[in-house]
Structure formats: C-alpha cells, structure tokens
C-alpha positions in Angstrom: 21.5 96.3 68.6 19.0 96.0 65.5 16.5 98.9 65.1 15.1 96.9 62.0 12.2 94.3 61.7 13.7 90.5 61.3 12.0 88.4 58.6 9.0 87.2 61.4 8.7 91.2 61.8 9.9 91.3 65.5 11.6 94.4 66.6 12.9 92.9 69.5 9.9 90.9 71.1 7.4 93.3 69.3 5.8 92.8 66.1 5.1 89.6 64.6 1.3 88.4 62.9 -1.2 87.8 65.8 -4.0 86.8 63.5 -7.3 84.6 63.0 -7.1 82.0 61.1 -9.1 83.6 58.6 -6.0 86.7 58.2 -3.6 83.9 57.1 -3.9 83.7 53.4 -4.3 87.6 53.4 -0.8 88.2 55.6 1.1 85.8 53.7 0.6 86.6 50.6 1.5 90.0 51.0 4.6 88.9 53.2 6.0 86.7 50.2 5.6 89.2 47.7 6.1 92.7 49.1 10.1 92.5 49.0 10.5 91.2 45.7 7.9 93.4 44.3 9.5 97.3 45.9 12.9 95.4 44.9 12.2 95.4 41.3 13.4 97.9 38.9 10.2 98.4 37.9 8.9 99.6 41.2 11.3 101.6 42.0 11.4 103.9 38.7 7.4 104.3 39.2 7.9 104.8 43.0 10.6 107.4 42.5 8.5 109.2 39.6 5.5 109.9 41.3 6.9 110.9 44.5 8.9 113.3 42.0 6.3 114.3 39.6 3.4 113.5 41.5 3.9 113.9 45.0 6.0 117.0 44.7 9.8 115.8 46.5 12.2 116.0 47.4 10.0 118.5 50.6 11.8 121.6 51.5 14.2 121.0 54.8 13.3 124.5 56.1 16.0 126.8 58.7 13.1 128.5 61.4 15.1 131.2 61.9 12.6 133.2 64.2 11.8 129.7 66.0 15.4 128.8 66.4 16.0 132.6 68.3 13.3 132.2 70.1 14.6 128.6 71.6 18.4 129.7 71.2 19.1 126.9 68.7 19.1 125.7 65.4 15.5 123.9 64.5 14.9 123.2 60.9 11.8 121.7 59.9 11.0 118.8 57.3 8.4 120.0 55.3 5.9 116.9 54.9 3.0 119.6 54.9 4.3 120.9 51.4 3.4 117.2 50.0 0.1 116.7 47.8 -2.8 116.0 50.0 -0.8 117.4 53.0 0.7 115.6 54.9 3.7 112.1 54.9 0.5 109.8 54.3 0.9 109.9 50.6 4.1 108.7 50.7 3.0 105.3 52.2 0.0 105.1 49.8 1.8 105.9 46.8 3.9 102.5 47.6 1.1 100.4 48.8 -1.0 101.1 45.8 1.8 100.1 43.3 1.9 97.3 45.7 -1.7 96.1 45.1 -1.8 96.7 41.5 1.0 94.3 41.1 -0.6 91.6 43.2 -4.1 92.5 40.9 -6.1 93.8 44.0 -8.6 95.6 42.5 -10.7 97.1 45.7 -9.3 98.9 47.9 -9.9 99.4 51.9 -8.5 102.0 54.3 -9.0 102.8 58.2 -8.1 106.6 58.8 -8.2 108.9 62.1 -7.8 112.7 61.3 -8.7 111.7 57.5 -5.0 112.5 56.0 -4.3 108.5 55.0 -8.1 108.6 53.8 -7.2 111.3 52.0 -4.0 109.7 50.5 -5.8 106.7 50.1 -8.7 108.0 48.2 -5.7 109.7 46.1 -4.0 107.4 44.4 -7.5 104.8 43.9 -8.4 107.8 41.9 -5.2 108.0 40.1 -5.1 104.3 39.6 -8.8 103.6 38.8 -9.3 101.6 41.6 -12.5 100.9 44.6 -11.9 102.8 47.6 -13.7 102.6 50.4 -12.2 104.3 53.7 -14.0 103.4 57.3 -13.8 105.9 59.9 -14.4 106.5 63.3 -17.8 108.6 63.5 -16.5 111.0 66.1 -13.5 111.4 63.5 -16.2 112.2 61.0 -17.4 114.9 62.6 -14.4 116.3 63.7 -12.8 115.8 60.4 -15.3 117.1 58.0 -12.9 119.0 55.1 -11.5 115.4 55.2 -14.1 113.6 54.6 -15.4 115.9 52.0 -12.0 115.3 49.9 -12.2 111.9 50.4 -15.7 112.0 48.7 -15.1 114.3 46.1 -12.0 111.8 45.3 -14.6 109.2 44.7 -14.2 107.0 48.1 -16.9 105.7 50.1 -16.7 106.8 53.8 -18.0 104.1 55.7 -18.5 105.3 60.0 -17.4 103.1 62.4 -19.9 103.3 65.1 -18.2 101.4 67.8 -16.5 101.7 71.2 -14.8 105.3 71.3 -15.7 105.9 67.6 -12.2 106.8 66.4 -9.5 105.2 64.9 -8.9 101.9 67.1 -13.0 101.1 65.5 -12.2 102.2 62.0 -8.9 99.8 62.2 -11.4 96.8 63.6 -14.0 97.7 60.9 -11.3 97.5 58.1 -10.0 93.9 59.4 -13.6 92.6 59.5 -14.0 93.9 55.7 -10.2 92.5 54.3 -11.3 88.5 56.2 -14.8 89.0 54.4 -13.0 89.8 51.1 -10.0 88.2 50.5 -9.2 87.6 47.2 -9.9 90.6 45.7 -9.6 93.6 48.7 -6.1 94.7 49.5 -5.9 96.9 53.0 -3.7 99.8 52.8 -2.8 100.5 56.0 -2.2 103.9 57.2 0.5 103.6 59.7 3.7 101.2 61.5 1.2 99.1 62.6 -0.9 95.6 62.1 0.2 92.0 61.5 4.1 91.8 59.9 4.6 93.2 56.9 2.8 96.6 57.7 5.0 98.4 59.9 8.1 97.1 57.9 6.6 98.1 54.3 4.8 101.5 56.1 8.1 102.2 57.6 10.1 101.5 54.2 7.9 103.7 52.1 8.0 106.8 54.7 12.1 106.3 54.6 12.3 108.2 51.9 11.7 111.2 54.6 14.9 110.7 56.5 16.9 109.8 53.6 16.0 113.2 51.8 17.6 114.8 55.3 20.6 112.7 54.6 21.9 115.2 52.0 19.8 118.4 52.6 21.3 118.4 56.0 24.7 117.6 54.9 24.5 120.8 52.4 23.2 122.8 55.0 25.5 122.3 57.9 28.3 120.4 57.0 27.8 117.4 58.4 24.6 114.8 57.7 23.1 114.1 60.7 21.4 116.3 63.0 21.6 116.3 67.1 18.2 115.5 67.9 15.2 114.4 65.5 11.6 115.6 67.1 8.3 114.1 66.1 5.1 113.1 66.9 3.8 109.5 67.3 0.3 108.1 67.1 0.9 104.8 65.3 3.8 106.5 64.0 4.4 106.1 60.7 6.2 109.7 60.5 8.5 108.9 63.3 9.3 106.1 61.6 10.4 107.9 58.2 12.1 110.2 60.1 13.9 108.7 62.5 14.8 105.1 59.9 18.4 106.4 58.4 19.5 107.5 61.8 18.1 104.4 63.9 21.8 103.1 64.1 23.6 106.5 64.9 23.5 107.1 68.0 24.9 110.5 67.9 21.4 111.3 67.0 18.9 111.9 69.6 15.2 110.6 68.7 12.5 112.2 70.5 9.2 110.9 70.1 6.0 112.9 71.4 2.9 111.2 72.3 -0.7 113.1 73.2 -1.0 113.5 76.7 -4.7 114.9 75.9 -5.8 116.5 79.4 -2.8 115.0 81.1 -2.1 111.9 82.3 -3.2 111.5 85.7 -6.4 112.7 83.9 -6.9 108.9 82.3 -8.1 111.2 79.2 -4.6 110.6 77.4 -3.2 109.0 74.0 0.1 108.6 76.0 0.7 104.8 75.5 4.6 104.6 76.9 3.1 106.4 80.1 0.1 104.3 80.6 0.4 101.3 78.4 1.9 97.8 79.1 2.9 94.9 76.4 0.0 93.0 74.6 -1.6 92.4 71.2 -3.9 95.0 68.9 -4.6 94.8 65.9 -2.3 91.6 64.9 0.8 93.0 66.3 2.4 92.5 69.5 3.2 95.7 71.2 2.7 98.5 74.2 -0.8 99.3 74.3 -3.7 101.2 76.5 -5.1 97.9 78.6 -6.9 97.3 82.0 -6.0 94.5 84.4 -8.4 92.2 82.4 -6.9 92.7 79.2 -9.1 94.8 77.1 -8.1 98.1 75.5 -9.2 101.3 77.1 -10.5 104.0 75.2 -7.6 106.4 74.2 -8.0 110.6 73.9 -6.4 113.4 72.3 -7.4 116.6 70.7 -6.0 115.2 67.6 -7.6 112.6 65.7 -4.4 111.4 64.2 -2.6 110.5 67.3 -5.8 109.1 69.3 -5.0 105.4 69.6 -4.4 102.9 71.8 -1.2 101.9 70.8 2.4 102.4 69.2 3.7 100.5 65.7 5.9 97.7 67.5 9.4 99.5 66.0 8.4 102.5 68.7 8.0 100.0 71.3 11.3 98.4 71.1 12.7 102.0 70.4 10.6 102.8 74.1 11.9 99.6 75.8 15.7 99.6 74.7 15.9 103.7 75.5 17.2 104.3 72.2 14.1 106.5 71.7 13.1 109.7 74.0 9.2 109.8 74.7 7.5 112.5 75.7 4.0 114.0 76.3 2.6 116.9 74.9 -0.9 118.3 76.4 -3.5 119.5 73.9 -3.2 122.9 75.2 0.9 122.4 75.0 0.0 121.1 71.5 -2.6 124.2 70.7 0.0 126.7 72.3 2.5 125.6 69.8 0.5 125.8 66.6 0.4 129.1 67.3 3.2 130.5 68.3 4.8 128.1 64.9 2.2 130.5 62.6 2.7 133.4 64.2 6.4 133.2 64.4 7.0 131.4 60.5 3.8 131.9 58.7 2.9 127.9 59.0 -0.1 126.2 60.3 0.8 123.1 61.3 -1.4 120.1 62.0 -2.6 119.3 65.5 -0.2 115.8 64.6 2.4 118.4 64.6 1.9 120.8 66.9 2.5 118.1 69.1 6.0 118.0 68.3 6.5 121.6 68.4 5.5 121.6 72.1 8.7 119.6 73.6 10.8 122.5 72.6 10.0 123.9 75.9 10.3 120.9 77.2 14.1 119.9 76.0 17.3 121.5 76.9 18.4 122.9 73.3 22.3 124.2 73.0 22.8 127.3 70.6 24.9 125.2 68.2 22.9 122.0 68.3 20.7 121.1 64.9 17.5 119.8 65.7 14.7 118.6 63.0 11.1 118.4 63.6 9.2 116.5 61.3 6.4 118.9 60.0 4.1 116.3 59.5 1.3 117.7 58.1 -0.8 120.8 57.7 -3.1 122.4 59.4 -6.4 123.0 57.0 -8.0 120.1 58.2 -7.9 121.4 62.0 -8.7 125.1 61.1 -12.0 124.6 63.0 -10.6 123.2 66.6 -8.1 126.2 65.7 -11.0 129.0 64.8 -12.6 127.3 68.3 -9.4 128.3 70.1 -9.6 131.9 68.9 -13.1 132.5 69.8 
C-alpha cells in the first residue's frame, strides 16, 4: 500500500483541494511549481545550508538512559527542541520561504496555535526581508504570550482571531480569508500536514529531513537503522509526519501517534479526532474531523495550544483508516505528568506538544531490548507558565 500523496494529493481517499473558486489560482500555482522549484540544485544547496548553518542540524538523536530504566527499554529521543526557535516548525518555514521567494511573493501570511510556526514564520521573513503577518487565535494569545512577544520583536504583526473557540481552527479561517483577498502578491506558509494539496505533501517533505537524520544516527547507534516503535504527538501533525516519512513503508516499524484527549473523552472537552471524529472537509482538505450530525465543526480542547484542532493532516487519516498507524490519547494531566517526570529524570522541559508523547510510555507494552524514538518536538519555555501553574 502507498503511504505517499498521488499527484491530486489523496492519501487514500483523503486529501485533495476542496476550495472556492476564488483559492484556485492561489493552489495551482503553487501546485505547478513547488516540485520543480525543491527539485532544483539550487534549492537544495540553500535548503541544506541553512538547516546546517542556520538552523543548527543534524539535532542530537539522544539515548534517555534514566527514562529507558525507568520504562525497562531503550527510548532515545529526537531532539527537535535543540533547533533555532525551538521546535520542528522551522524546518517547514525554512523550505516554504525559499519557496515564496522563488515564486516573488513578497508578503507573507501565517496561522499559528501555540505560536512556534509564528515563531518560525516570523523567522525567516526576518531573515529574508520579507512582510509577515501571523493571525492567531486570541485565547492562544493569551496563553502564548513569550510567543507572541518573539513574534513581535521579529518584526511580525500578530493579528487575533476572535472567532468561534478562538484558537487555531479561527487563526487557519482568518489566514484563508487574507490569501483569497490577496492573491498575487501574499504567499500562506502553512504551519502543518494540512490545507488544500500541496500543503501536507510540501509540509511533510520539508519536516522529512527529521526521520532521514534517524536513518543514520540510529544505524550508528544500534546497529541496525530502523527503530521498533516511533512515538509522537499529532495535532495537524506536521512532526509525525517528519518522523514517521522514511519509515512509512517498513513495517517492522511501529508508528504511534498520540492525540490530546484534554479532560478525556467521554468529557467532549478533547482534541482526540480518531476517537470522536468522522470523514469530511476543513480547511480545503478532505479528511477525519471533529463534526456534529449537521456537519459543522465542533469546538476542539486541549491544554496545549499546538494540538487543539479539529482535525488530522489527511496522510494521518489514511495512516488511522488503513491501521498502519497506532493512535492513542494522552490526558492533559497524563501529558503534565510526563513533562515532569521527562525534567526531572533527563534535565529537559519538553513542550506540552511533547509531553503528550511522553505519556503513552505507560501506556505501551515496551520490551527491554526494543528501540523506541520519541520525537522531542519542541521545548518547553513557551509553556513554563501552565507549568509554574502546575507547581503552585
């Protein structure tokens, strides 16, 4: 079976361009000129540089060894939190704003949850010289605020999307209505595997180069270059995507994906979409989504910003429907419970993002001589307040 988008970007029957009229010229003239333009020489030396130079990879693969004795196995962790800005969202921006500046975009426009792609995003405008302007949920806002201030000081313009729940699903609407206002000159660098085809093919193409680093450090760490399971969190799920991408076709390797159950699902306060969701179309992509017998979206929660949405990038969904993917639910107190006992047991705050993969090690059975890999995601500065909140 094929993991990977076809040239309509259906994985499986997910994905594709649901759009307005008014999205066409916008969609298809990224889709005819993406491949060719991160196929070109060119591209790829500049891509490769600044993720070197820039971006600071290869990131660590990193052997817990008081996390893997406490779980009686072998968990090594991909250190995505070591990149600049924090987290695997600069990986995806770095290629999408190469991206732009070949196609002569100059404005840039940006939706963001927990503020790391705003963040990225806001990044490399400033580095190119380009517009930014970034539109977030307002609840995000407030519960983002070190994010937000970055993304100012970087020179964006925060714009709050004061909407339905307030978070990301409203920052992703706001964003759209901007790019069909502004079509000639905006380019929208989106954050995650989601949105009308090319997005989760060219989002999940640029956060490869996670998985493909774990190609080699793996195979110079245990011998072989594949690991037994692969753990990480999924909102969109961009990171999953980069994680899991080189192993997609080898079965050998377990992929466990780990959704926000927020206060549980029987609670309906949950970010769970596998659990609660059913097949439909957000935000130009067909896919499994929060939705009530009429059709429209229900509001999504989770302690963390990054993984509260409605939906999954359509490459989960068909990873979901087939069973070539595992998901599972992580509470925010399984979440919370984890960043901790991660800090106190390896000296690493993790993002809430992340956390959330941590917490299924209780949840899986894990053999003393398997290899497991969670994707570290992202770290934890920008949740240090819902953290200092837990303490008090």
């Amino acid at each position: 079976m094929n993991y990977k988008g076809n040239e309509q970007g259906f994985y499986g029957e997910f994905g594709g361009a649901f759009i307005p009229e008014m999205l066409y010229h916008n969609t298809n003239e990224l889709k005819e000129n993406y491949l060719q333009i991160i196929n070109s020489k060119v591209f790829k030396k500049e891509f490769k540089d600044l993720l070197k130079e820039y971006v600071g990879r290869p990131t660590p693969l990193y052997y817990a060894k008081r996390l893997s004795k406490k779980y009686n196995t072998n968990i090594f962790l991909k250190r995505e939190d070591l990149n600049h800005t924090g987290a695997h969202k600069i990986n995806n921006t770095i290629g999408q704003i190469l991206v732009a500046k070949q196609m002569g975009k100059q404005r840039i426009i940006a939706e963001t949850g927990a503020g790391q792609h705003g963040v990225a995003t806001a990044t490399v405008c400033a580095l190119m010289g380009l517009e930014c302007i970034v539109y977030m949920g307002e609840v995000d806002i407030k519960r983002q605020a070190p994010n937000v201030a970055r993304m100012k000081m970087l020179g964006a313009e925060v714009r709050p999307a004061i909407s339905g729940s307030k978070t990301l699903k409203d920052a992703t609407n706001e964003a759209i209505r901007d790019w069909i206002a502004n079509p000639v000159d905006t380019y929208y660098l989106i954050g995650s595997v989601v949105g009308p085809h090319p997005y989760p093919d060219m989002v999940a193409r640029f956060q490869s180069i996670i998985s493909k680093e774990m190609l080699s450090q793996l195979q110079e760490k245990t011998g072989r270059d594949y690991p037994d399971k692969i753990i990480a969190c999924v909102g969109g799920g961009s990171n999953a995507a980069g994680a899991f991408y080189h192993y997609l076709d080898n079965t050998k390797v377990e992929l466990i994906a780990v959704e926000a159950d927020g206060l549980g699902v029987a609670t309906g306060k949950t970010a769970a979409t596998t659990q609660v969701g059913s097949e439909g179309i957000i935000h130009g992509s067909k896919t499994l989504l929060m939705q009530n017998s009429e059709g429209q979206i229900t509001e999504p929660y989770s302690i963390s910003a990054g993984l509260d949405y409605p939906g999954v990038g359509p490459l989960h969904a068909h990873l979901f429907k087939t069973g070539r993917g595992k998901f599972i639910g992580a509470t925010d107190k399984e979440a919370l419970d984890a960043a901790f006992e991660l800090t106190l047991l390896e000296g690493i705050i993790p993002a809430l993002e992340s956390a959330h993969a941590l917490a299924v090690l209780k949840k899986i059975t894990c053999k003393p001589d398997e290899n497991i890999v969670v994707n570290l995601s992202g770290r934890g500065d920008k949740d240090m307040e819902t953290y200092i909140n837990r303490m008090d």
